[in-house]
PDB file with SEQRES, HELIX, SHEET and CRYST1 records, atoms N, CA, C and O in Angstrom:
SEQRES   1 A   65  UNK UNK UNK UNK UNK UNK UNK UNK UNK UNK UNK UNK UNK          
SEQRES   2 A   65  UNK UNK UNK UNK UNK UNK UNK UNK UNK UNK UNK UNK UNK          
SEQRES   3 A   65  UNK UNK UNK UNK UNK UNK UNK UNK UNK UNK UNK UNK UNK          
SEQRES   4 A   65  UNK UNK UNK UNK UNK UNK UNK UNK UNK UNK UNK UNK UNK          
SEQRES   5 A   65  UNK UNK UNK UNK UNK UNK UNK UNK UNK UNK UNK UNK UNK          
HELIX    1 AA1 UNK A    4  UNK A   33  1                                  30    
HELIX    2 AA2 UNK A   45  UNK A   64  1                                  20    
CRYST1    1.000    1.000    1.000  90.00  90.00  90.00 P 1           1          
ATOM      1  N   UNK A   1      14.605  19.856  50.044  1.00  0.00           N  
ATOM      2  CA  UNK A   1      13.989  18.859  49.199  1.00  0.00           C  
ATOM      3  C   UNK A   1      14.741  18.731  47.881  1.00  0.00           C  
ATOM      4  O   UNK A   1      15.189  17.659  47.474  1.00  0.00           O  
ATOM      5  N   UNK A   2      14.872  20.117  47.114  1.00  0.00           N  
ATOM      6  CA  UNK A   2      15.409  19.707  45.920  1.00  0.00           C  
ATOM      7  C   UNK A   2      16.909  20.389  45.790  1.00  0.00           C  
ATOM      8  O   UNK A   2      17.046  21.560  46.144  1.00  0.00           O  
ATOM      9  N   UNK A   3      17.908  19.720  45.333  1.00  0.00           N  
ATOM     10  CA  UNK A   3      19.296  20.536  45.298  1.00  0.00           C  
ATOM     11  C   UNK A   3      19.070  21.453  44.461  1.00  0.00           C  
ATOM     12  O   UNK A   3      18.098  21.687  43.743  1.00  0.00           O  
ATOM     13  N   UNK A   4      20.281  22.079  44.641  1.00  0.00           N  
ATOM     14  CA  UNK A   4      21.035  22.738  43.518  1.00  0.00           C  
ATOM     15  C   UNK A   4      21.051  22.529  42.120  1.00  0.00           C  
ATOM     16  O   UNK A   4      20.608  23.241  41.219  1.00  0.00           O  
ATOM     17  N   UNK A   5      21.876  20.982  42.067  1.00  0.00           N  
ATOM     18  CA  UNK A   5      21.702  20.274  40.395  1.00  0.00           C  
ATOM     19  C   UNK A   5      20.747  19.973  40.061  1.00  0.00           C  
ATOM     20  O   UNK A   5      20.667  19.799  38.845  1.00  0.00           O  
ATOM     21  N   UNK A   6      19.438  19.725  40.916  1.00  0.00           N  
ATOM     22  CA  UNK A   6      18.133  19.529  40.188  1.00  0.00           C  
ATOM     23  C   UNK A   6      17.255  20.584  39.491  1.00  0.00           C  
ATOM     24  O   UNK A   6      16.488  20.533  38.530  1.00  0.00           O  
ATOM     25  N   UNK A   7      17.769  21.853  40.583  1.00  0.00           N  
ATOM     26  CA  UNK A   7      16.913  22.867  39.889  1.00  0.00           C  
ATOM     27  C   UNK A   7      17.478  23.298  38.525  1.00  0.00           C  
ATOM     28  O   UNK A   7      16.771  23.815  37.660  1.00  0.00           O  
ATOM     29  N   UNK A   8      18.867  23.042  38.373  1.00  0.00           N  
ATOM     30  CA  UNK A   8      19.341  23.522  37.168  1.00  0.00           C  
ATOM     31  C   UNK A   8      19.275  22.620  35.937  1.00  0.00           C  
ATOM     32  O   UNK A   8      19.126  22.850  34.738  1.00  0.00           O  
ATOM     33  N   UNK A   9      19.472  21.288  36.805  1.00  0.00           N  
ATOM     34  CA  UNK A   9      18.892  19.978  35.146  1.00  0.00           C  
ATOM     35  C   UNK A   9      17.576  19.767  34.807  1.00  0.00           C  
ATOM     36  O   UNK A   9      17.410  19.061  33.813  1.00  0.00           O  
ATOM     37  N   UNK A  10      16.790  20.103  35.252  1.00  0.00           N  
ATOM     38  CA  UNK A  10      15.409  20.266  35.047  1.00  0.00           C  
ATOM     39  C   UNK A  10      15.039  21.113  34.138  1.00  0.00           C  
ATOM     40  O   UNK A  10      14.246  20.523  33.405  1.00  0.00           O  
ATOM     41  N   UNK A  11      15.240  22.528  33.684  1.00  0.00           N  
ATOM     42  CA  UNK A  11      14.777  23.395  32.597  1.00  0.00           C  
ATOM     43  C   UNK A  11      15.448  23.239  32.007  1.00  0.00           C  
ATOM     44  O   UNK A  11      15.140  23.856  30.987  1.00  0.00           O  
ATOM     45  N   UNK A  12      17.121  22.339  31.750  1.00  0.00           N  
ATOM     46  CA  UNK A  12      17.868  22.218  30.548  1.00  0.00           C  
ATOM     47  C   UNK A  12      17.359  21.152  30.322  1.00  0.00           C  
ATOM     48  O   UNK A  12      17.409  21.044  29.096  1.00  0.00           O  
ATOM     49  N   UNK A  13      16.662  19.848  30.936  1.00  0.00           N  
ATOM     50  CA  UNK A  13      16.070  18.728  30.127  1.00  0.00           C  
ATOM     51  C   UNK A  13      14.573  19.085  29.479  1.00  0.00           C  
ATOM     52  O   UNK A  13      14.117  18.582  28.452  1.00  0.00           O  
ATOM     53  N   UNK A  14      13.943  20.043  30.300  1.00  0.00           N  
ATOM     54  CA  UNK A  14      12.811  20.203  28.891  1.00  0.00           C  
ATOM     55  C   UNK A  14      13.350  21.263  27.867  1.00  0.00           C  
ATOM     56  O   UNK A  14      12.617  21.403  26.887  1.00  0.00           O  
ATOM     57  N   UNK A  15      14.415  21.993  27.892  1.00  0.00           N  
ATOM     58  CA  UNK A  15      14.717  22.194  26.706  1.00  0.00           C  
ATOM     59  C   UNK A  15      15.247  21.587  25.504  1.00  0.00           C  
ATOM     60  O   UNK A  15      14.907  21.920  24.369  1.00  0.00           O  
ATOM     61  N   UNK A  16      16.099  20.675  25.788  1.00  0.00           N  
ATOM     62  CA  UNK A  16      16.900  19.502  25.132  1.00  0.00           C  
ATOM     63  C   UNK A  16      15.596  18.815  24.749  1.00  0.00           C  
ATOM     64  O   UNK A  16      15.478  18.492  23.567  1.00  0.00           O  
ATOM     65  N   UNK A  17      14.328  18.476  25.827  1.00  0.00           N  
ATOM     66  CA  UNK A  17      12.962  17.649  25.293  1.00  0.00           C  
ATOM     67  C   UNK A  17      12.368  18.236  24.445  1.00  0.00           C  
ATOM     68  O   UNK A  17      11.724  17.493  23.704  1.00  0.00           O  
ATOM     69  N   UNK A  18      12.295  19.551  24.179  1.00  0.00           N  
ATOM     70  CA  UNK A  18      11.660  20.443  23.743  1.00  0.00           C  
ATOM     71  C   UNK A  18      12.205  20.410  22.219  1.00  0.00           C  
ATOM     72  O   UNK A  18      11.344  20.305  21.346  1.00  0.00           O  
ATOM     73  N   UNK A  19      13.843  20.508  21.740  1.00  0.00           N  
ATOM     74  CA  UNK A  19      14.187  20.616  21.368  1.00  0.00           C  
ATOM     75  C   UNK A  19      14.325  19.554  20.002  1.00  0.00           C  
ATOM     76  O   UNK A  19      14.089  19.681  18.801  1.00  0.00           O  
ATOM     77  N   UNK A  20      14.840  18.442  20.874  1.00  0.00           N  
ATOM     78  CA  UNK A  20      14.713  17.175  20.127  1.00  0.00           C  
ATOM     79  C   UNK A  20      12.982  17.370  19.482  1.00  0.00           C  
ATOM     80  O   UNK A  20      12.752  17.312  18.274  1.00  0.00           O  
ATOM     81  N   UNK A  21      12.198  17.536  20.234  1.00  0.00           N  
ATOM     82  CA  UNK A  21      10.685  17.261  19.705  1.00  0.00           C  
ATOM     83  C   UNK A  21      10.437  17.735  18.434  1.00  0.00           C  
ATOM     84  O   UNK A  21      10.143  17.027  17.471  1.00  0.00           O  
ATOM     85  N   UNK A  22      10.585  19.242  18.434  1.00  0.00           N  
ATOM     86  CA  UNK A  22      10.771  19.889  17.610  1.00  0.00           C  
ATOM     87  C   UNK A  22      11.261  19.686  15.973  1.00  0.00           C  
ATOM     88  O   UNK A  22      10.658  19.916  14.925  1.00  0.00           O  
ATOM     89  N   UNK A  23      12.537  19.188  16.224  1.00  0.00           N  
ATOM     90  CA  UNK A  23      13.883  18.835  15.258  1.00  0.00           C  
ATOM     91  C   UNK A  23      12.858  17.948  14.646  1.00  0.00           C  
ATOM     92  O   UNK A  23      12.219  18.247  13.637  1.00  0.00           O  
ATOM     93  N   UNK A  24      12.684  16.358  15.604  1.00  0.00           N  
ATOM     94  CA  UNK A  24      11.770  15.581  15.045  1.00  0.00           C  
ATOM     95  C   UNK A  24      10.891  15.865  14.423  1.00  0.00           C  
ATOM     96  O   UNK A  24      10.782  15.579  13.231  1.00  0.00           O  
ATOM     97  N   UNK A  25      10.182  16.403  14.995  1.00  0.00           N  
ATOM     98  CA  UNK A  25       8.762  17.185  14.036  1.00  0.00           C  
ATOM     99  C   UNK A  25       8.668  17.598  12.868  1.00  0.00           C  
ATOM    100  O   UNK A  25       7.887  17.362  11.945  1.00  0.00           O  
ATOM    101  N   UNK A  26      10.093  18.645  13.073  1.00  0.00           N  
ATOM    102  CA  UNK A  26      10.390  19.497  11.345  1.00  0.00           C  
ATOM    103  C   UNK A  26      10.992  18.741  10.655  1.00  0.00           C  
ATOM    104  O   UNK A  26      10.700  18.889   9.468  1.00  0.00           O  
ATOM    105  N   UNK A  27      11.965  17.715  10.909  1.00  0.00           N  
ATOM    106  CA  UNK A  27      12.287  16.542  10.070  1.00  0.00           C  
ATOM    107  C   UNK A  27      11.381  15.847   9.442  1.00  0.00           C  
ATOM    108  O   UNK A  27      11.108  16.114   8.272  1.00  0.00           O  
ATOM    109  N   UNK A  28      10.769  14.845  10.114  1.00  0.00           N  
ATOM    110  CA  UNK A  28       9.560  14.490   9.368  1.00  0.00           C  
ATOM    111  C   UNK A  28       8.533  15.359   8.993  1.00  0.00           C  
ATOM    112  O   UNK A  28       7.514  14.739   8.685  1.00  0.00           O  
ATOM    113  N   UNK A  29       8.430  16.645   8.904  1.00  0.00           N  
ATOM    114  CA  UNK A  29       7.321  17.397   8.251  1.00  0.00           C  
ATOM    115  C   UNK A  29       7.805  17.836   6.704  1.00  0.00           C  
ATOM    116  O   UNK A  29       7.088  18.156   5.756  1.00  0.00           O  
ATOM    117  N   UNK A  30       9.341  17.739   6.780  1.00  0.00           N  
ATOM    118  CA  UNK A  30      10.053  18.435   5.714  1.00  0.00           C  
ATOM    119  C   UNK A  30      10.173  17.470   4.584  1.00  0.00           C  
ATOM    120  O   UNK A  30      10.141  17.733   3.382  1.00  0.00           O  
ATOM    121  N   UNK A  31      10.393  15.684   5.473  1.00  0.00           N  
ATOM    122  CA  UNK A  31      10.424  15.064   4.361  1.00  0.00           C  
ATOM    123  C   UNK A  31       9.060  14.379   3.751  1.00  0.00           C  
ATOM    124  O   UNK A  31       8.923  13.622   2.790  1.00  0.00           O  
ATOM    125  N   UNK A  32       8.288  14.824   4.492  1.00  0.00           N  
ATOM    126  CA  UNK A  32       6.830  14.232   4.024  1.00  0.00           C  
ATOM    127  C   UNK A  32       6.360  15.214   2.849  1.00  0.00           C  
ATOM    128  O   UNK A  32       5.736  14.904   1.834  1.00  0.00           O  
ATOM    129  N   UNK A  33       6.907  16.715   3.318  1.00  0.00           N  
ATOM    130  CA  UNK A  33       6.097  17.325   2.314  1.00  0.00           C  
ATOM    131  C   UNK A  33       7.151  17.660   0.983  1.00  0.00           C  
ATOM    132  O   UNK A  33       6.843  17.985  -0.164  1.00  0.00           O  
ATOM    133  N   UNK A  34       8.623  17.434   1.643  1.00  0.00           N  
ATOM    134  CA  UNK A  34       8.952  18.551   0.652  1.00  0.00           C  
ATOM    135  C   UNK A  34      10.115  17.368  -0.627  1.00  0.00           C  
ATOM    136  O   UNK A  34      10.716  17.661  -1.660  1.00  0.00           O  
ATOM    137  N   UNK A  35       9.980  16.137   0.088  1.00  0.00           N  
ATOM    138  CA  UNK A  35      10.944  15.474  -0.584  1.00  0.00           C  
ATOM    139  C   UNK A  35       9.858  14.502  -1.728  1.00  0.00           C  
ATOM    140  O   UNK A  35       8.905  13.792  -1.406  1.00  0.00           O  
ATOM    141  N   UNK A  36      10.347  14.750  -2.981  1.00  0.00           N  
ATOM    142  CA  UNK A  36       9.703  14.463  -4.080  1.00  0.00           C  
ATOM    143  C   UNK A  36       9.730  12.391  -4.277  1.00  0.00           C  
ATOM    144  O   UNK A  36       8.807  11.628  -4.563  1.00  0.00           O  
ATOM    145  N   UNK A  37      11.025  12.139  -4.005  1.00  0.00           N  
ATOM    146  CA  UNK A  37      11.369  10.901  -4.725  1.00  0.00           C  
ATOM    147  C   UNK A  37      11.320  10.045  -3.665  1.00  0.00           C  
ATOM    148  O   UNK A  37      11.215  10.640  -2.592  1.00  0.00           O  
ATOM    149  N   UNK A  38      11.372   8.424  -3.565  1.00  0.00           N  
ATOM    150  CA  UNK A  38      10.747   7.354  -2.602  1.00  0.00           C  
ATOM    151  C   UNK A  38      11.949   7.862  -1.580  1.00  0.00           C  
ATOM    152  O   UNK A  38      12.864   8.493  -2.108  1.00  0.00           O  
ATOM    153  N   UNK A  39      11.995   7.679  -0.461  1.00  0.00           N  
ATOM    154  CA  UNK A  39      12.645   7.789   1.471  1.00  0.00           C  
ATOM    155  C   UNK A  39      12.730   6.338   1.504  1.00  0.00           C  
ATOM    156  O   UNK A  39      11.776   5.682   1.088  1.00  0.00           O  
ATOM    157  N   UNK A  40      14.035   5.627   2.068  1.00  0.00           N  
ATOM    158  CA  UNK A  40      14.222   4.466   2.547  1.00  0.00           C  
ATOM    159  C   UNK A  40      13.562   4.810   3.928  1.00  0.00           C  
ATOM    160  O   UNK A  40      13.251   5.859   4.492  1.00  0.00           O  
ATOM    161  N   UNK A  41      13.454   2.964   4.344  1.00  0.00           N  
ATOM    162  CA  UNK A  41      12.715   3.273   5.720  1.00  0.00           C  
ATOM    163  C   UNK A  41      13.401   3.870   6.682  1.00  0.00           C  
ATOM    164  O   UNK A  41      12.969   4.651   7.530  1.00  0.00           O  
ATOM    165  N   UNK A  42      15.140   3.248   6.440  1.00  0.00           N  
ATOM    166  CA  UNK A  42      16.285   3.990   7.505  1.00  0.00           C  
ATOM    167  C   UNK A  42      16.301   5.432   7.336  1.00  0.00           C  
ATOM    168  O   UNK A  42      16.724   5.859   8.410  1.00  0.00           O  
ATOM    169  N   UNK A  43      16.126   6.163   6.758  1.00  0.00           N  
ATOM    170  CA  UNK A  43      15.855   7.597   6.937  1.00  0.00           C  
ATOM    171  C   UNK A  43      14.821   8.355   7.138  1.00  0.00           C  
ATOM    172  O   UNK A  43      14.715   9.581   7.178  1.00  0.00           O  
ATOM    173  N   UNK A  44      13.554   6.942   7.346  1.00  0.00           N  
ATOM    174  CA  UNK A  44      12.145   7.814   7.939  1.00  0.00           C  
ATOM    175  C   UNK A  44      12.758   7.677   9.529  1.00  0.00           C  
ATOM    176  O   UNK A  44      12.254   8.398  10.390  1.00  0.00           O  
ATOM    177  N   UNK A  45      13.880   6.715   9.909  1.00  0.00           N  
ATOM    178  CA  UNK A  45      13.477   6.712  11.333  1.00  0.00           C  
ATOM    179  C   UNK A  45      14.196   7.394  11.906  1.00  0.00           C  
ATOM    180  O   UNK A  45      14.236   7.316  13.134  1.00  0.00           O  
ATOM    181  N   UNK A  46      15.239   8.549  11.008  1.00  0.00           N  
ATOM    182  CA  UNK A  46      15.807   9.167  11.845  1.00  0.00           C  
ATOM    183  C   UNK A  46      14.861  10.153  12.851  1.00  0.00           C  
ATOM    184  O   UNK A  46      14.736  10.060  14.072  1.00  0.00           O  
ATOM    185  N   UNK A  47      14.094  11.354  11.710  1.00  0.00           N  
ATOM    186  CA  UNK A  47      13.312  11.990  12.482  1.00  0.00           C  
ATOM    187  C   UNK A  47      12.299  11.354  13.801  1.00  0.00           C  
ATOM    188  O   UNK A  47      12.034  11.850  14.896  1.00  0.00           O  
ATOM    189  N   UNK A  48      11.860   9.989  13.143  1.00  0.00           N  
ATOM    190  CA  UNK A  48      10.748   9.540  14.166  1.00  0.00           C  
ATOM    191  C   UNK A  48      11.415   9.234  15.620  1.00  0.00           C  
ATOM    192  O   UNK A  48      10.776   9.419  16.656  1.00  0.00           O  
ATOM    193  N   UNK A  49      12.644   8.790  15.609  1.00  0.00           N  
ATOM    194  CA  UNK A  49      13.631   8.689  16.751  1.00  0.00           C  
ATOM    195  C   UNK A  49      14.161   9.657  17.332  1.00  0.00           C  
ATOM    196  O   UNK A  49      14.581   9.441  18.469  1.00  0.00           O  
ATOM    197  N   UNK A  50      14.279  10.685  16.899  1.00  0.00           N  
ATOM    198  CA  UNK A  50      14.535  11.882  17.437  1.00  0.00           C  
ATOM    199  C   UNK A  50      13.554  12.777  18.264  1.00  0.00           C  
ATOM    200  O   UNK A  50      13.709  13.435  19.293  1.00  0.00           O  
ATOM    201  N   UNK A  51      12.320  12.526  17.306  1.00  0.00           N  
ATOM    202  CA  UNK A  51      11.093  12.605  17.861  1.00  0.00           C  
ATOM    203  C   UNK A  51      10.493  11.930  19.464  1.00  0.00           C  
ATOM    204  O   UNK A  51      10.085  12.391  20.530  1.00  0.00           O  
ATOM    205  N   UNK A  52      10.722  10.648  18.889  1.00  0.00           N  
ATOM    206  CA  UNK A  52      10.650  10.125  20.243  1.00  0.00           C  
ATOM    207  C   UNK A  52      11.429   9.904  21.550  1.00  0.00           C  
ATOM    208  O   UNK A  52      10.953   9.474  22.601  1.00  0.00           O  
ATOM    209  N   UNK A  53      12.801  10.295  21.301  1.00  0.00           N  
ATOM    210  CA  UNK A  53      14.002  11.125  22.496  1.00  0.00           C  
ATOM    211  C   UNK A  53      13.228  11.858  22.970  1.00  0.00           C  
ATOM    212  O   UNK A  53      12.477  11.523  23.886  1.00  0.00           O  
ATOM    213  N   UNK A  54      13.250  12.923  22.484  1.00  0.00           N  
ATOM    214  CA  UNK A  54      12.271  14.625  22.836  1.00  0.00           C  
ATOM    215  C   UNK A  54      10.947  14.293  23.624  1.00  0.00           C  
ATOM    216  O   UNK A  54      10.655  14.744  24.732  1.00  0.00           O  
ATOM    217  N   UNK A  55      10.290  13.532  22.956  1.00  0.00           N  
ATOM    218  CA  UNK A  55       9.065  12.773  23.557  1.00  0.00           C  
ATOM    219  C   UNK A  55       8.950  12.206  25.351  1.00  0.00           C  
ATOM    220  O   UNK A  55       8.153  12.463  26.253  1.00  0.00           O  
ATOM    221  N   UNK A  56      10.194  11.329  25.254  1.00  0.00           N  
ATOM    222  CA  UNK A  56      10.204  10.254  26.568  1.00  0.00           C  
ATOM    223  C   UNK A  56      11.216  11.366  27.395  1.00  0.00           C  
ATOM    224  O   UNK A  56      11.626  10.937  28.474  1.00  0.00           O  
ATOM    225  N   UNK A  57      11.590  12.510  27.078  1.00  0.00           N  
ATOM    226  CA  UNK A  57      12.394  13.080  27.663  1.00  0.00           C  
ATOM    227  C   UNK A  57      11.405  14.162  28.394  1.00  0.00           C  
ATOM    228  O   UNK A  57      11.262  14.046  29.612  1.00  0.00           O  
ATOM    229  N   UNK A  58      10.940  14.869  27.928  1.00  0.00           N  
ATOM    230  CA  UNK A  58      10.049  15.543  28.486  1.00  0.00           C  
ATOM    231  C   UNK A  58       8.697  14.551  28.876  1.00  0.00           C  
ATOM    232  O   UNK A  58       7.815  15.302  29.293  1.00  0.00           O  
ATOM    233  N   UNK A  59       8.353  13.489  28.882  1.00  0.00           N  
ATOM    234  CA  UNK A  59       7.123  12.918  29.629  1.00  0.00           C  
ATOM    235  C   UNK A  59       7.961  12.314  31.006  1.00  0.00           C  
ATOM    236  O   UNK A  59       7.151  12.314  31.933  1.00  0.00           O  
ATOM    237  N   UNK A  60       9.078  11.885  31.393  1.00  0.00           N  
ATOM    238  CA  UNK A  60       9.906  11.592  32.568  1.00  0.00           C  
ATOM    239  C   UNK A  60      10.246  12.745  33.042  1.00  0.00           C  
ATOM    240  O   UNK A  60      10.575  12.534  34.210  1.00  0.00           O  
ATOM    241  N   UNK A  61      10.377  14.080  32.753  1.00  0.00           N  
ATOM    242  CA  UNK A  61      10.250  15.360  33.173  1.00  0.00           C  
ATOM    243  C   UNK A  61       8.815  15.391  34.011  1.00  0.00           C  
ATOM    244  O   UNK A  61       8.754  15.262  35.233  1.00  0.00           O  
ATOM    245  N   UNK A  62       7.918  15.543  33.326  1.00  0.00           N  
ATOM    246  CA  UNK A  62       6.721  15.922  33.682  1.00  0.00           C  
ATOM    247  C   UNK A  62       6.318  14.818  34.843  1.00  0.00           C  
ATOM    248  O   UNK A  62       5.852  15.255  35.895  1.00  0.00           O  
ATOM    249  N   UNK A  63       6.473  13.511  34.684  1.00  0.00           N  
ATOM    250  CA  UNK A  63       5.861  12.236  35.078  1.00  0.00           C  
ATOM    251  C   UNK A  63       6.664  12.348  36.826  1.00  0.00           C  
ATOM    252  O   UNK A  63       5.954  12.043  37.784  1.00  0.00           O  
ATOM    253  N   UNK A  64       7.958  12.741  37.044  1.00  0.00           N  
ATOM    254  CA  UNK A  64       8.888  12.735  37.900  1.00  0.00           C  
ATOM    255  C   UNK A  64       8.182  14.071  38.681  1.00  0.00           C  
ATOM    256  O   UNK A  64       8.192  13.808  39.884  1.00  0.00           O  
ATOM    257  N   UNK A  65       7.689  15.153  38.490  1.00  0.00           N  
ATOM    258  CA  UNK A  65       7.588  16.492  39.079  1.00  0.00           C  
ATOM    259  C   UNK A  65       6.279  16.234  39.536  1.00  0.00           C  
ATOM    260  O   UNK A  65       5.660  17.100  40.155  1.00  0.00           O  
TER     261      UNK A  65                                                      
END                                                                             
C-alpha cells in the first residue's frame, strides 16, 4: 500500500508543518508583544504566512492519512 518514500516524507512533512507553525507563532507573538513602535502591514504578514504554510501543511498531512 504505502512505499518506501511515503513512509519517509510523511514525518519530515509534519515536521517542516510543525515547524513552520511554530516559527509563525513565535514571530507573531514576539512582534505583538515585544516590538514597541508601529509594524508595517508587509511585516505582519511575514509571520502570518509562515504560519499558514505550517498550517495547510500539516492539515493535507492529516486530511490525506
Amino acid at each position: 500500500m504505502y512505499d518506501a518514500r511515503t513512509r519517509t516524507r510523511k514525518p519530515i512533512s509534519i515536521i517542516l508543518g510543525l515547524t513552520l507553525l511554530g516559527a509563525g507563532f513565535f514571530g507573531f507573538g514576539y512582534m505583538l508583544f515585544h516590538v514597541v513602535e508601529p509594524i508595517s502591514i508587509k511585516l505582519w504578514l511575514i509571520p502570518i504566512t509562515i504560519f499558514a504554510a505550517g498550517a495547510a501543511i500539516l492539515w493535507d498531512d492529516f486530511k490525506s492519512s
